[in-house]
C-alpha positions, 0 to 999 in steps of 0.5 A, a space after each residue: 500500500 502506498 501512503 501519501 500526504 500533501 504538503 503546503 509549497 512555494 509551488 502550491 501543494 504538493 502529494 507526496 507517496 511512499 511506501 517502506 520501499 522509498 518515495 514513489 512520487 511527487 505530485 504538483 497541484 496540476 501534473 502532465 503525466 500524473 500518477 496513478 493513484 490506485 491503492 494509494 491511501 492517505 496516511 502516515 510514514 517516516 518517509 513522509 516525514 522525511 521527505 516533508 523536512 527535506 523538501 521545506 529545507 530545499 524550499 528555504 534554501 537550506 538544502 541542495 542534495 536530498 538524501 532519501 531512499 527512492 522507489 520509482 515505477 517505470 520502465 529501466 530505460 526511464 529509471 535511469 534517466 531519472 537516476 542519472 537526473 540525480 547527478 545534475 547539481 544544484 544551481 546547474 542546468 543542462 540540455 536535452 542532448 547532455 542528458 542523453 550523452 550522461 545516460 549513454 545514448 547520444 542519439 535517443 533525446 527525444 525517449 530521453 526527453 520522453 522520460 524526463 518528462 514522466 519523472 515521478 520525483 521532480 525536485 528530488 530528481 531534478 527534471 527542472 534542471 533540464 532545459 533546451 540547447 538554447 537556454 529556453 526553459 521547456 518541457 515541465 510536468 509541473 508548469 513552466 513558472 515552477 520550473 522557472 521558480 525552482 531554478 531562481 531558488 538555485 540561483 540558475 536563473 536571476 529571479 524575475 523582478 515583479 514590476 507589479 508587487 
């Protein structure tokens, strides 16, 4: 059975899941490929606890690398893209094709794109710091201003002036 709980965010809130396995998914409040949610309970689990604490640190700045265990369904393909996701420091951003060269398949960006686009554990597996060759922030789950958010959390973009606030 996999446990979740929302969490309150910068980004809105989030639905976290896991099991004694490792997390199994984050969730956005509105998600391009979400995930499926059968068997799935409301409840209680360290994990949630930990994942919880992590997340607000990584959110106040107080956290660049999570250390908690992992557990995401997909296929081998995508569960080593998404792993190698885990190898892209904070602050850093690379390309499509780099990520494809980092999985050892300089010629599938597109199934590596494919791939990075269904990550269940986006911030933990930093899929927002994937973004096209020419710098222009494409292709998030989680919509294009979050990725644009956590990116300016991580100084990897300079924070947007808000000419209206």
């Amino acid at each position: 059975m996999i446990l979740f709980r929302q969490l309150d965010s910068p980004v809105g809130t989030l639905t976290v899941a896991a099991t004694d396995a490792g997390l199994h998914a984050i969730e956005f409040p509105r998600n391009r490929h979400p995930a499926d949610r059968e068997g799935w309970m409301p409840g209680n689990h360290r994990l949630l606890d930990l994942a919880a604490r992590q997340l607000d640190d990584y959110f106040a700045a107080k956290r660049c690398v999570f250390d908690l265990p992992l557990a995401p369904r997909g296929t081998e393909f995508q569960r080593t893209v998404w792993l190698t996701l885990a190898g892209i420091g904070y602050g850093e951003t690379i390309s499509y094709a780099q990520l494809a060269q980092r999985v050892g398949r300089p010629t599938a960006m597109r199934a590596v794109g494919a791939a990075n686009g269904r990550n269940p554990l986006p911030i933990v597996l930093p899929c927002h710091r994937v973004i096209g060759a020419d710098g222009a922030l494409t292709g998030f789950g989680g919509s294009l201003p979050t990725k644009q958010f956590l990116l300016e959390l991580e100084g990897a973009l300079p924070k947007s002036r808000d000419l209206f606030g």
